[in-house]
TILO-612353 format. One line per 8 residues: number of its first residue (from 1); their letters; for each residue x, y, z of C-alpha. Coordinates in steps of 0.001 Angstrom, whole numbers, always signed. Each point is the difference from the previous one (the first is absolute). Layout:
N
NUM = A = X Y Z  ...
END
This chain:
382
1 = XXXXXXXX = +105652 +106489 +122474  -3461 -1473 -214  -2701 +2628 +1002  -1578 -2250 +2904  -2836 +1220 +2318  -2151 -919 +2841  -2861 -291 -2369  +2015 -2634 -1698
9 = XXXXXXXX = +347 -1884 +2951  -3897 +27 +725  -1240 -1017 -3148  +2409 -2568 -252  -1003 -1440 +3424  -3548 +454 -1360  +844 -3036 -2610  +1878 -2106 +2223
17 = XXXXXXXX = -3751 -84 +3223  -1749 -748 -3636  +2073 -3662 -681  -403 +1185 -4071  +3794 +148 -290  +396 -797 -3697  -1489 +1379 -3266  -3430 +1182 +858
25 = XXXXXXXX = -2192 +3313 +352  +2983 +2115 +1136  +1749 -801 -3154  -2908 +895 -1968  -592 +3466 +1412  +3608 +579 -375  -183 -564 -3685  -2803 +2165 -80
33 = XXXXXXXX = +1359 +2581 +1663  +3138 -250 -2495  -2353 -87 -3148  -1194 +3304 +1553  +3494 +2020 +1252  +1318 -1021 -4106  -2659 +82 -2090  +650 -3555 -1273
41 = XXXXXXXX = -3759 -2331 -850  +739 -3115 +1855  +2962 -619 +3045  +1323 -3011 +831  +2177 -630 +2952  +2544 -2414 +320  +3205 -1320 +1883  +2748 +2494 -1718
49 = XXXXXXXX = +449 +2214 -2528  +2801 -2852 -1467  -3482 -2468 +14  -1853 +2876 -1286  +2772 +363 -3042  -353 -3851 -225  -4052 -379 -757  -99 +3453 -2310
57 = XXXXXXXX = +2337 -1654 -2367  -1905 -3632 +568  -3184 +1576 -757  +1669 +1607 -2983  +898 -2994 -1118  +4147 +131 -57  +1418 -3227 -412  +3306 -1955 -1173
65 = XXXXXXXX = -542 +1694 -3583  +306 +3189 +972  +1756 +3063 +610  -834 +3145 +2655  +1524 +3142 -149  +796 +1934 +3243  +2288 +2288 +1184  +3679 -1182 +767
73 = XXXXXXXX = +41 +2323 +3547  -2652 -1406 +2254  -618 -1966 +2964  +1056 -3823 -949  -3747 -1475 +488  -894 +1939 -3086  +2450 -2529 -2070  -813 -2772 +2127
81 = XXXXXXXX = -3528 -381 -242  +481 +174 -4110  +2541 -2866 +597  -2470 -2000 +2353  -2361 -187 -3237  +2784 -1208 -2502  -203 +3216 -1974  +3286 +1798 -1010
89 = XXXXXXXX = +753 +3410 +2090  +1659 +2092 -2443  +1668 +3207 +1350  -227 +3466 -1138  +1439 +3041 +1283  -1266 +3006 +2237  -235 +3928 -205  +2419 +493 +2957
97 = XXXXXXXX = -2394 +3233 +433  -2249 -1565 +883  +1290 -3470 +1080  -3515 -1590 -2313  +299 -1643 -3232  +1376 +1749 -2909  -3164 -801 -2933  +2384 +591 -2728
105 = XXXXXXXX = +2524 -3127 +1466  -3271 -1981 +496  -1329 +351 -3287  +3072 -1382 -1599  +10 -3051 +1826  -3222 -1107 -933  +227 -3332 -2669  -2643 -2422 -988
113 = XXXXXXXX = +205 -1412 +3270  -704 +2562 +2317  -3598 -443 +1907  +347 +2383 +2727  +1627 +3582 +965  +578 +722 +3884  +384 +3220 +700  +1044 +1036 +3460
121 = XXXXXXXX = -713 +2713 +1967  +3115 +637 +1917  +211 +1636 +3551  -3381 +1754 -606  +67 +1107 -2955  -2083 -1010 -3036  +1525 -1108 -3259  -1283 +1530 -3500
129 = XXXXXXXX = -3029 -1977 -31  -1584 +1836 -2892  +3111 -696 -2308  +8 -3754 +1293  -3946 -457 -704  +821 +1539 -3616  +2813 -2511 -317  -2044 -2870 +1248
137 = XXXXXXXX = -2962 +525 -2069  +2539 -12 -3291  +1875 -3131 +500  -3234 -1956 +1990  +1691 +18 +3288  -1201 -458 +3559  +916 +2228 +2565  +846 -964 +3555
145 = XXXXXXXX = +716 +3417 +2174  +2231 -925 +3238  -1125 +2077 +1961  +1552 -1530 +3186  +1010 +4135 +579  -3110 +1590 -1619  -1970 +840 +2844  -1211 +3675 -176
153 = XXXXXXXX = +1922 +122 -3541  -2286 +1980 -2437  +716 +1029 -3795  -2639 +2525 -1378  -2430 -1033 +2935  +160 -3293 -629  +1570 -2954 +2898  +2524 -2473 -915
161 = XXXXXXXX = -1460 -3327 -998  -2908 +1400 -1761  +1130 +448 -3551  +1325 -3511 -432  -1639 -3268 -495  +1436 -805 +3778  +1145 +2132 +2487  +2042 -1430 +3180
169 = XXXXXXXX = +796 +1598 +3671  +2165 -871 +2493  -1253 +329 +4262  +3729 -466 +925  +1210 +1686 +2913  +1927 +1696 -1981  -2534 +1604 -1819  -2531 +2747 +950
177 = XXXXXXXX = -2835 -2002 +1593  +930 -3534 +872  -1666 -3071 +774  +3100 -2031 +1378  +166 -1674 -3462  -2426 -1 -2461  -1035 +1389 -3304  -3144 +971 -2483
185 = XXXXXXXX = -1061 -202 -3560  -1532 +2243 -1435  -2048 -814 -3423  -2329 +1938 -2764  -1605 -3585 -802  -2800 -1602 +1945  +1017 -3252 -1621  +4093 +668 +1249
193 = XXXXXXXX = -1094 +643 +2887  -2364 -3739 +689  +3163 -1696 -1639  +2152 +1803 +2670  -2106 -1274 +2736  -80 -3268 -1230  +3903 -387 -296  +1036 +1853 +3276
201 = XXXXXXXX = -2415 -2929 +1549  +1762 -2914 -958  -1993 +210 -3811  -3622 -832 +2024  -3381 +896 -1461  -3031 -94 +2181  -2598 -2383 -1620  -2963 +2286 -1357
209 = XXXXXXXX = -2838 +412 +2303  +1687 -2068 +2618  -439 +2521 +2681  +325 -1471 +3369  -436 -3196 -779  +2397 -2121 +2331  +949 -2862 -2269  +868 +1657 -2603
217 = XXXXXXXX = +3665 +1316 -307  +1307 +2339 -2831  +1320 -1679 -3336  +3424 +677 -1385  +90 +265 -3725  +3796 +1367 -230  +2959 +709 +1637  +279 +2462 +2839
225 = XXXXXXXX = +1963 +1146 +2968  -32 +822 +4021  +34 +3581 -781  -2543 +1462 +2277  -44 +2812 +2597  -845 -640 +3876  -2782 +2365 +1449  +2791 +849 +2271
233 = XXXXXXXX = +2049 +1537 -2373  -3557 +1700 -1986  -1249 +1401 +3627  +3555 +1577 +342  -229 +1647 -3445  -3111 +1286 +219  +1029 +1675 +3171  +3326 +1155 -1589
241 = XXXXXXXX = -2430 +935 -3564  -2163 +2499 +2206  +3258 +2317 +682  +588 -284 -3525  -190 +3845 -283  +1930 +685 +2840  +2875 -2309 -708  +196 +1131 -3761
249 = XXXXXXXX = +309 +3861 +1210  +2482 -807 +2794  +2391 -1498 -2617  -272 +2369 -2700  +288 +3091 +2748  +3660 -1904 +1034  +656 -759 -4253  -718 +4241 -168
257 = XXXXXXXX = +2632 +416 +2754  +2360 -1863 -1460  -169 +1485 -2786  +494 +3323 +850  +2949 -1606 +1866  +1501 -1376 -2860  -592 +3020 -2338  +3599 +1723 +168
265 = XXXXXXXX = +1660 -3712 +71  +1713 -724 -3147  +1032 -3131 +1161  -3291 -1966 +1107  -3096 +352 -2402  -3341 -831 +1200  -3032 -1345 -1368  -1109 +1285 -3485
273 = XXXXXXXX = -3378 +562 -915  -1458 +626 -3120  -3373 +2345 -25  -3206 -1690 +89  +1338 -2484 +2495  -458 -390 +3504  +2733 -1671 +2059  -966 -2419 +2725
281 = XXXXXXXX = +3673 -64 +1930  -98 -3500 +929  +3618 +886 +480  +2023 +3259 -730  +3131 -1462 -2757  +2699 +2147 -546  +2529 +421 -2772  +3433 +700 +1295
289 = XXXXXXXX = +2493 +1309 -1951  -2917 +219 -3276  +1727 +1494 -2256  +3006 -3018 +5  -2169 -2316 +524  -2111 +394 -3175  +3408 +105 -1641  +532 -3319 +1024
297 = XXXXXXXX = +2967 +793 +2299  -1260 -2313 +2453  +3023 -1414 +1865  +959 +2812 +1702  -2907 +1741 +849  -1729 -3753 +1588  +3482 +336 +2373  -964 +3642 +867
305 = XXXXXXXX = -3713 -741 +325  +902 -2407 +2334  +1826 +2053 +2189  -2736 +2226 +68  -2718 -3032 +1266  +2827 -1043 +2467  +408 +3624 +1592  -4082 -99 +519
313 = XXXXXXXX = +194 -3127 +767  +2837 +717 +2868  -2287 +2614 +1286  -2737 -2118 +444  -1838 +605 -3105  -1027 -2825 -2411  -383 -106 -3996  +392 -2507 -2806
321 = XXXXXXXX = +777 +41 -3338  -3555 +572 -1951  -399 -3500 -1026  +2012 -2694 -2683  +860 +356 -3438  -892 -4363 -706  +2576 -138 -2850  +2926 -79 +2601
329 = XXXXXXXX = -1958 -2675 +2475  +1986 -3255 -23  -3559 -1443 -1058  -505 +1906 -2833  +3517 +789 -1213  +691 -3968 -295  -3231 -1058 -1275  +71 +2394 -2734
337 = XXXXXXXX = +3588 +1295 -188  -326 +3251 +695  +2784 +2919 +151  -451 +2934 +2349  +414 +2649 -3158  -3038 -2239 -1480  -2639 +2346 +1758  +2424 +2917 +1180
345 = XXXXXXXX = -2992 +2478 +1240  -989 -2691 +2238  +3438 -881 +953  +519 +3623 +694  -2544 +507 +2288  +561 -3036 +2058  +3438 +1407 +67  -702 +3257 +924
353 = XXXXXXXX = -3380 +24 +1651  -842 +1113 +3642  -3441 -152 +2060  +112 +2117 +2648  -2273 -409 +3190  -3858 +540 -941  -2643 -841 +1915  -3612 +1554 +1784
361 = XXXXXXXX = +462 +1551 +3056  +3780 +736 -550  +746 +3199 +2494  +1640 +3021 -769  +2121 -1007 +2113  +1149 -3176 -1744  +120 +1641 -3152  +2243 +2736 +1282
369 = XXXXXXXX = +2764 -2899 +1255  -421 -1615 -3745  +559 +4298 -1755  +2481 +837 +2210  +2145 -3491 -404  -223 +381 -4530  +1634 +4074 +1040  +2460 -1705 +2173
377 = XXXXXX = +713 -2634 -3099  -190 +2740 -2511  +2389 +2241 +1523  +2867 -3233 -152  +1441 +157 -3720  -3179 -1729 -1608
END
């Protein structure tokens, strides 16, 4: 449930009596306002974290030649943008801990042909950016953090998308703050960050010292894309950015309920995390049935585990599986003949993974209906 106010509303309405709809100063303070909440140098805003995913591996120069490493349980746009470039997505698996990329499967995948690593930063939490910035630096490798989850992630004190040589958000609804649709970039480079401009703009470059001269239009020296933000979607996410604080404590005060809920369940495991991180809780993913399921028992338990979401779900309560594992898509699995047992951590958790309702602003109330429908479940022959 998108955390949507009246102040949302008003500032939104504020853009609309202006008539500057489309990229303009409302986009610009929201990417300064992002360079400010993360840490990150330079912020650029732009249509989708999936168009975000597309220009960090442009401007990192992935092509037909080569090959980028990411994690075979993600979202599908993380594949997809590699494939819009002509690179090579090549899998590896996960610590179903932590649902991130295991660095030890990563590393062995890398050949001659690898350009870039993605890392993702799965339901909130950060992947082991320090051990993916060692491996980087040894084999020459750009890194590309989807962050499309990250917001309010932290490792040591540091945000995701600030250790990489890209870092990408996602404003779906279905994440913390929200913009409709829409996403960000976040860069170290000052020169990144003009060619990221440039390409989310159809590839145009003001002529120098133009200015406001009427008759002269920008030139366009290479290819680009429609990539850009409205100031619609900017003026609601600086609105949405100014509860930052608020929204990040509401969902980690329901994640700390949970998991006291969840501490005397054997048969639903929730989020891990390691010390020196900080979780964000984009969404609350569950293992059920954890210690089968990193077995590899899977049939069974995905049978049972659905049950379980259909009992909720029968109550009025909604959840999803935590996200895909892309080796089993019929994309994917054709393209590059893949077997499920080729990634089976990743297989596993799609298998065997839960979110359960997590949102700000969830009541006690609410939360009691979703603690007291898992003890109904869990006293049924789990």
């Amino acid at each position: 449930r998108p955390d949507i106010r009246e102040s949302d509303f008003e500032i939104v309405k504020e853009v609309l009596k202006s008539g500057w709809v489309v990229q303009g100063p409302k986009v610009k303070e929201f990417e300064n306002l992002w360079s400010d909440f993360t840490g990150a140098k330079h912020s650029v805003a732009v249509s989708s974290c999936t168009t975000a995913l597309h220009l960090a591996l442009v401007a990192s120069g992935a092509d037909r030649s080569d090959e980028v490493i990411l994690p075979a349980y993600t979202w599908i746009a993380t594949a997809n943008a590699v494939e819009y470039t002509g690179a090579t997505p090549v899998f590896c698996d996960i610590d179903i801990r932590t649902f991130n990329i295991d660095t030890v499967s990563a590393e062995k995948k890398i050949t001659k042909k690898t350009k870039v690593i993605i890392p993702v930063h799965l339901f909130g939490l950060n992947a082991d950016m320090d051990r993916i910035m060692e491996i980087a630096g040894r084999h020459n490798l750009k890194v590309v953090e989807d962050a499309a989850c990250g917001f309010g992630a932290y490792n040591n004190g540091k945000h995701s998308g600030t250790s990489g040589n890209f870092g990408c958000f996602s404003f779906h609804p279905r994440k913390a703050i929200t913009t409709g649709e829409g996403g960000m970039i976040t860069t170290g480079s000052e020169e990144n960050a003009k060619l990221l401009r440039s390409l989310r703009d159809h590839g145009a470059e003001p002529i120098s010292g133009s200015g406001n001269i009427p008759y002269l239009l920008p030139e366009f020296n290479k290819l680009g894309y429609n990539y850009r933000m409205t100031d619609i979607q900017a003026a609601l996410g600086t609105a949405q950015l100014s509860r930052a604080g608020i929204i990040l404590k509401e969902r980690r005060e329901t994640a700390a309920k949970y998991d006291a809920l969840l501490q005397d369940l054997n048969w639903l495991r929730g989020p891990y995390v390691p010390e020196g991180f900080e979780h964000g809780y984009q969404s609350y993913v569950c293992l059920f049935k954890p210690e089968e399921a990193e077995k590899g028992d899977v049939d069974k338990i995905t049978m049972r585990r659905n049950q379980f979401m259909q009992f909720l779900y029968d109550r009025g309560i909604s959840t999803r599986p935590g996200t895909h594992a892309l080796h089993i898509q019929g994309y994917y699995e054709k393209k590059y003949k893949y077997k499920p047992q080729d990634y089976p951590k990743s297989f596993a958790a799609d298998k065997c993974s839960v979110a359960l309702p997590m949102y700000a602003g969830m009541t006690d109330d609410e939360f009691n209906h979703v603690a007291e429908c898992i003890y109904q479940f869990g006293r049924k022959a789990v």
